[in-house]
C-alpha positions, 0 to 999 in steps of 0.5 A, a space after each residue: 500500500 503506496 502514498 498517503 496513510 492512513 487517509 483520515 481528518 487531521 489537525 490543523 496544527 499537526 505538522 506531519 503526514 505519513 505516508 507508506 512506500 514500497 513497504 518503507 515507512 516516512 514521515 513528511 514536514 516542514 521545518 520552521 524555516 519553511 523547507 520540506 522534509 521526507 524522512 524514513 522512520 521505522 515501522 514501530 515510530 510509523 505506528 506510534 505516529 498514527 496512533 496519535 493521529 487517531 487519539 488526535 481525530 477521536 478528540 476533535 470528534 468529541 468536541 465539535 459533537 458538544 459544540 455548536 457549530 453556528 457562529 455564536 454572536 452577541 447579536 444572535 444569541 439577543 435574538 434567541 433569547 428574545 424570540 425563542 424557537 418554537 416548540 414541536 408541540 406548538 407547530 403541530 397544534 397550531 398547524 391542526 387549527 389552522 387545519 381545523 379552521 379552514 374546515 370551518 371557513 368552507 363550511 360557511 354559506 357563501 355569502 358569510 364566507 365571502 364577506 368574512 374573508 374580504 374583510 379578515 384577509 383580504 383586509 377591507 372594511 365592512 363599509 368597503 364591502 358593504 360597497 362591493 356588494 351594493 347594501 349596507 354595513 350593518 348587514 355586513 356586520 352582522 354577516 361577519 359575526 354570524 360566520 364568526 359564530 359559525 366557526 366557533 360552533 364549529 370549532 367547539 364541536 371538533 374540540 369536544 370529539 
């Protein structure tokens, strides 16, 4: 088994490879000078090298498994601690309301479907759609909270269940 041995991470201040040619075993460096150097070593210092890349590799995978690999800012952590991320629990349940509600909203009759969407999402007052549909705003009020009844009824009766 020729070049390079064994192929495995390293640390950014090991300052050697090893490496296996024609059943000889080396060691490669650069002095701090800056020139390279390839050196024969017997096998016994060749295993004893390898087994410090290997506690080296082990201990660097121990550490960035506890650490968290984000940059951590002052800025970043503020905003964890201001707006901390949503539990699982919560996303779920909010997501089957949301489910839940939808389901309410097509069951409604069309008209206090229509006016309770115009002026819910589609962000229209009751006068606006009062004059998109050619009556009056009390009517629509009242159309408004009559579907606002009706999901609630709806909702009440999916809870109970």
């Amino acid at each position: 088994m020729d070049g390079k041995h064994p192929n495995r991470k390293k640390d950014k201040l090991n300052p050697y490879t090893l490496s296996i040619k024609d059943n000889n075993y080396y060691i490669e460096f650069i002095d701090g000078q800056g020139c390279f150097h390839k050196q024969e070593i017997s096998m016994d210092l060749y295993a004893t090298f390898s087994s410090f890349e290997l506690d080296d590799v082990s201990q660097m995978n121990a550490i960035s498994r506890h650490l968290e690999q984000s940059e951590l800012t002052e800025e970043t952590i503020s905003q964890r601690v201001a707006n901390p991320p949503e539990l699982v629990e919560d996303q779920v349940y909010r997501r089957v309301m949301y489910q839940e509600l939808h389901k309410a909203i097509a069951q409604l009759p069309e008209i206090q479907r229509r006016r309770l969407l115009l002026y819910y999402f589609g962000g229209y007052t009751y006068e606006q759609i009062a004059q998109m549909e050619g009556c009056k705003h009390p009517a629509i009020m009242k159309s408004v909270s009559a579907a606002e009844k009706n999901i609630k009824k709806h909702l009440a009766k999916r809870s109970a269940t």
